[in-house]
N, C-alpha and C positions, 0 to 999 in steps of 0.2 A: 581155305575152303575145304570144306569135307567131303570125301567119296560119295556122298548122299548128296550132298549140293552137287556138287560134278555131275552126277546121273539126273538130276533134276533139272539143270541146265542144259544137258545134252538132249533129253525126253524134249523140252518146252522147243526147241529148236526144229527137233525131225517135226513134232507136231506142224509148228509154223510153215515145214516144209512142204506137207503133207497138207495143211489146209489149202496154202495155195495151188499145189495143182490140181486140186478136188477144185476151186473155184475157176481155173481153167478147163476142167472139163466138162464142168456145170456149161458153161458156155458154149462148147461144143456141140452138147446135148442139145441146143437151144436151136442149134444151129440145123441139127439131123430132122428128118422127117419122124412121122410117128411112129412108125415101126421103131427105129433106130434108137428113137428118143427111149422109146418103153425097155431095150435092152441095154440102154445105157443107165437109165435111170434107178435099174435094180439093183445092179454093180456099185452104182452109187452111193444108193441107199445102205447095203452091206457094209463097206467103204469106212462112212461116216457113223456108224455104228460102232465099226473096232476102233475108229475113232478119240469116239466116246467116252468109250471102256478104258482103255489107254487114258484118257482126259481124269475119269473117276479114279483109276488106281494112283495115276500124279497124286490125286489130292487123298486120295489114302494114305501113300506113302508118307507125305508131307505134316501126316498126324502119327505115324510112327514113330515105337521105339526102336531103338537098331535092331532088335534081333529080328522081329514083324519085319522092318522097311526090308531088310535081307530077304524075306516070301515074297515081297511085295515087287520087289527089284526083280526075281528069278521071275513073276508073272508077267512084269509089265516088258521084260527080254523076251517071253514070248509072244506076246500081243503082240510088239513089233516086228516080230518075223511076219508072224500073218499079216499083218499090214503093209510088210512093205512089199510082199507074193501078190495080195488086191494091187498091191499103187501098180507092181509091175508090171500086171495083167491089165491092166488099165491104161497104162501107160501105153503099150503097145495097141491097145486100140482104137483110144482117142486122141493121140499125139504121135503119127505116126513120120 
């Protein structure tokens, strides 16, 4: 398996990780009254955005050549820091 498969295996994973507890907090949100709901559902929305981006650069990458997937790697290293700063901040407020 190659360094690119390895990072594309470990990406598809944090994702899976990260969907689930976005779907855990979806339900939370469900749970909160409106005020609560409406601040939770921002954070969310943001959330599922970096997401996305994250989701898009995967399949970017996955049409790269090595020198590209190496840009592609260094961006989607950082996507996941932001990502996991949201999950963490999130974490702390609807999974307490």
């Amino acid at each position: 398996m190659s360094k690119q498969d390895d990072f594309m295996a470990e990406a598809k994973a944090k994702l899976d990780q990260w969907h689930g507890e976005m779907k855990k907090m979806q339900d939370k949100m469900m749970e909160a009254g409106a005020q609560g709901q409406q601040q939770m559902m921002k954070q969310w929305e943001e959330m599922n955005a970096q997401r996305k981006k994250i989701e898009a650069q995967m399949e970017e990458m996955g049409k790269a050549n090595m020198e590209a997937a190496k840009e592609v790697q260094k961006s989607m290293q950082d996507a996941w820091k932001n990502m996991e700063k949201s999950m963490e901040e999130a974490r702390k407020k609807f999974m307490p």
